[in-house]
C-alpha positions in Angstrom: 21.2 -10.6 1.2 17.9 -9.2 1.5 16.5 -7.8 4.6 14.7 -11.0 6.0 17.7 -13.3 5.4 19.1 -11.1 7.3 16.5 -10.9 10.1 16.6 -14.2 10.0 20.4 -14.9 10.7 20.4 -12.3 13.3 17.0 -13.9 15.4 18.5 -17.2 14.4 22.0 -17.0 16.1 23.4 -19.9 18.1 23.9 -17.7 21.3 26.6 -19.9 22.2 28.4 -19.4 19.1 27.9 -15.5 20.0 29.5 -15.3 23.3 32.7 -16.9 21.5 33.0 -14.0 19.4 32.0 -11.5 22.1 34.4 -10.4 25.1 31.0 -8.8 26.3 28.0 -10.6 25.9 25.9 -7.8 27.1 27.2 -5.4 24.5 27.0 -8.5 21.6 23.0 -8.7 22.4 22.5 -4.9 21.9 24.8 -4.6 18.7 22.1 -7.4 18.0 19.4 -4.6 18.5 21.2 -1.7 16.4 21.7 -3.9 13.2 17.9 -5.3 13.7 16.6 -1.1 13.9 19.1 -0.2 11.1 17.6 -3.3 8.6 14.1 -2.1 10.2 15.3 1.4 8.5 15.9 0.3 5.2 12.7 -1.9 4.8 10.5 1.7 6.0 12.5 3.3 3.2 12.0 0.8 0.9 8.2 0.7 1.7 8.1 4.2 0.8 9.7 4.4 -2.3 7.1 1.3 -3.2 4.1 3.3 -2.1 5.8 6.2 -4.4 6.2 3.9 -7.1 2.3 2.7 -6.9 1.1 6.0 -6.6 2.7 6.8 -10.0 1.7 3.4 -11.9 -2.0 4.5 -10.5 -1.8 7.7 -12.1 -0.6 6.7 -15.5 -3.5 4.2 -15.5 -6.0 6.5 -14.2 -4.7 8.7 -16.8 -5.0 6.1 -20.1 -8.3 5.7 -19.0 -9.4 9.2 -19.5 -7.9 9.5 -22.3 -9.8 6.6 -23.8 -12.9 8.6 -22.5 -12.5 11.5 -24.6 -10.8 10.3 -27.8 -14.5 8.6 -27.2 -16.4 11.6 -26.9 -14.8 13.2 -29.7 -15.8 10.4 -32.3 -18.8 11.0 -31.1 -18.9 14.3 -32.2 -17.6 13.8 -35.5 -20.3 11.2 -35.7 -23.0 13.3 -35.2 -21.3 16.2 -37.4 -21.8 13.9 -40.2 -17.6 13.2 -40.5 -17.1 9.5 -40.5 -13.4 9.6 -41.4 -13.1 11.9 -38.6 -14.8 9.6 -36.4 -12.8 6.7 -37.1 -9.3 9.1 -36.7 -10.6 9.5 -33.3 -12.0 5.9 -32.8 -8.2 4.7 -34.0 -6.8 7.0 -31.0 -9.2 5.7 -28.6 -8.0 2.1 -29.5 -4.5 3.3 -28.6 -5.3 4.2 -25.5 -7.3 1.3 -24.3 -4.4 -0.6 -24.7 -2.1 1.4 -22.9 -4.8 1.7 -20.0 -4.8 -2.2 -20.0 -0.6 -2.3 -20.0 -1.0 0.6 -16.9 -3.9 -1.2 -14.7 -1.9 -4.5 -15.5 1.5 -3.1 -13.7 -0.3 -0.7 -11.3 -1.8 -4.0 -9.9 1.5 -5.8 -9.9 3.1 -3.0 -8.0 -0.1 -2.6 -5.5 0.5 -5.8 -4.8 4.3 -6.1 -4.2 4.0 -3.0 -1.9 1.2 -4.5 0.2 3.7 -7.6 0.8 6.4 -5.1 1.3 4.1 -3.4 4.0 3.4 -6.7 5.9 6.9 -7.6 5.9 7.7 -4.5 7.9 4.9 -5.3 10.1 6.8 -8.3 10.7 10.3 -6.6 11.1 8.8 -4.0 14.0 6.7 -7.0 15.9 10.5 -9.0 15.8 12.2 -5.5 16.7 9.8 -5.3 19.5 10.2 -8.9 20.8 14.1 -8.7 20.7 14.3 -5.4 22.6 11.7 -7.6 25.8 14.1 -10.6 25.7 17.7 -8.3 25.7 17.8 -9.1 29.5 16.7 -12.6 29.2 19.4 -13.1 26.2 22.0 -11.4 28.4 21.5 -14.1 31.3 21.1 -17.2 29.2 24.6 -15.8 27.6 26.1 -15.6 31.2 24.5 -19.1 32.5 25.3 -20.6 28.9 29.5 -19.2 29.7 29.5 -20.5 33.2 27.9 -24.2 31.9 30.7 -24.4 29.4 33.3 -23.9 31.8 32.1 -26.3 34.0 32.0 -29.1 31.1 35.6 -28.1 30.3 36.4 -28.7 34.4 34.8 -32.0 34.8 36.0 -33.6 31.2 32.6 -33.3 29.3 34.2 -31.1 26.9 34.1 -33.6 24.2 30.4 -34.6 24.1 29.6 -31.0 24.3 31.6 -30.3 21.7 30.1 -32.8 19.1 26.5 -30.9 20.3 27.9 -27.7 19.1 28.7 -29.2 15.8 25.3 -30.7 15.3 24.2 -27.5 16.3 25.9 -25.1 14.2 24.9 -27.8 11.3 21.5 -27.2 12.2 21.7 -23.2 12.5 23.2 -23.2 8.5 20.5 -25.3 7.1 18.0 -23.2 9.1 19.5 -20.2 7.4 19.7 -21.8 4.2 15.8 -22.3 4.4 15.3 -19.1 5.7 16.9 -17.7 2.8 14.9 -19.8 0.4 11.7 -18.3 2.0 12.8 -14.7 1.9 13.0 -14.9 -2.2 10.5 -15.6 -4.7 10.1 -15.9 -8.4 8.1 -13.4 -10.3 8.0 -15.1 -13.8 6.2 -13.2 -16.6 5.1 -14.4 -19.9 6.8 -12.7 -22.6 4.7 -11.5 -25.7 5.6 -12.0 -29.6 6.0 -9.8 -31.9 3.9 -9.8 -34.7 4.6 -8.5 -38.3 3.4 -5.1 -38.8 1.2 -5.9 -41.8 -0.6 -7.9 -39.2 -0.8 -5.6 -36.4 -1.7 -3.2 -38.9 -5.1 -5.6 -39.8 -5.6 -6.4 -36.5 -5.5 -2.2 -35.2 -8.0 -1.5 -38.3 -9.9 -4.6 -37.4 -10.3 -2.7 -33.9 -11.5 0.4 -34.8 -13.7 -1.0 -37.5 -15.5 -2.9 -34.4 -15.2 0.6 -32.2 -16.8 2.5 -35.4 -20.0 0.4 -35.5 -20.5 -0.1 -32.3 -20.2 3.7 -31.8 -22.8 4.3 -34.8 -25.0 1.9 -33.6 -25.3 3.0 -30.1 -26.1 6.6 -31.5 -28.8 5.0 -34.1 -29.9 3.8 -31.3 -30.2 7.5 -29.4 -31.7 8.8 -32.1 -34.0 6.4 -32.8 -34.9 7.2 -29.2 -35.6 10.7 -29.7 
């Protein structure tokens, strides 16, 4: 159960169906608290093992990325040394690298973006933690005036009515958790990629570099056509 289901039960609660398990309603309410501070624990863990997680995905990126800058530069060179095969060694490299920059930024975003959610959601926790720790003495007398009411209906022969309330009630308080639940989880569906022969992905990798190689030699006709 993940830490907003949880939440949710706990905020959720039938408060008459907590002073039937509770001798004391007063300690009930603040058990309430502890478990709300410990799940608010967890979820400021898990936050930073998220923001951990997206600082490494954003190095590995950042990292692809420059070395798609200098396998660059170093055709280049070759280029301008006069050693085409050279060139298109290092232009085959660079090719490499583009694509793992793209695979990096692709799950560095993902992640930035999971961890953002994960942040707001223990925004929400704290702001719930908060409001829960104001109303203990409110929750404490309704628990009291909710007891006393209850033995009244039991002395004057409304039991019966009341009871058929509760039901209805505690029907109510399982479908509200059962929605609460379907709230707290989503789907993260991914397209998956095929395979393709190697005598393919071998063409389509040369076809690459042949594109990097004359763009590269006619961006430096270009400079030195400039010169």
């Amino acid at each position: 159960m993940s830490v907003f289901s949880r939440l949710s039960d706990l905020l959720k609660a039938n408060i008459n169906d907590l002073i039937d398990r509770a001798e004391d309603p007063e300690k009930m309410v603040k058990q309430v608290i502890l478990d709300m501070q410990d799940e608010l624990n967890k979820a400021t863990q898990n936050y930073g093992k998220a923001k951990a997680s997206e600082r490494m995905a954003e190095k590995r990126y950042l990292d692809a990325k420059q070395v798609s800058a200098d396998w660059e530069n170093k055709a280049k060179q070759a280029l301008a040394a006069g050693k085409e095969d050279l060139a298109k060694q290092a232009l085959a490299k660079k090719v490499k690298a583009d694509e793992d920059m793209e695979a990096y930024k692709e799950m560095y975003e993902s992640i930035s973006n999971q961890t953002e959610a994960i942040g707001d959601q223990v925004e929400v926790l704290k702001a719930k933690l908060d409001e829960a720790k104001s109303r203990q003495a409110m929750l404490i007398a309704r628990a009291q005036m909710a007891d006393t009411k209850k033995d009244l209906a039991k002395a004057s022969g409304g039991f019966g009515g009341n009871s058929a309330q509760e039901k209805l009630d505690r029907m109510e308080e399982k479908i509200s958790m059962k929605e609460a639940e379907a709230d707290a989880f989503t789907e993260i569906a991914g397209n998956g990629e095929n395979e393709l022969r190697d005598s393919f992905a071998k063409m389509e990798n040369d076809a690459k570099v042949d594109a990097e190689f004359a763009r590269l030699m006619a961006e430096m006709n270009g400079e030195k056509s400039a010169e």
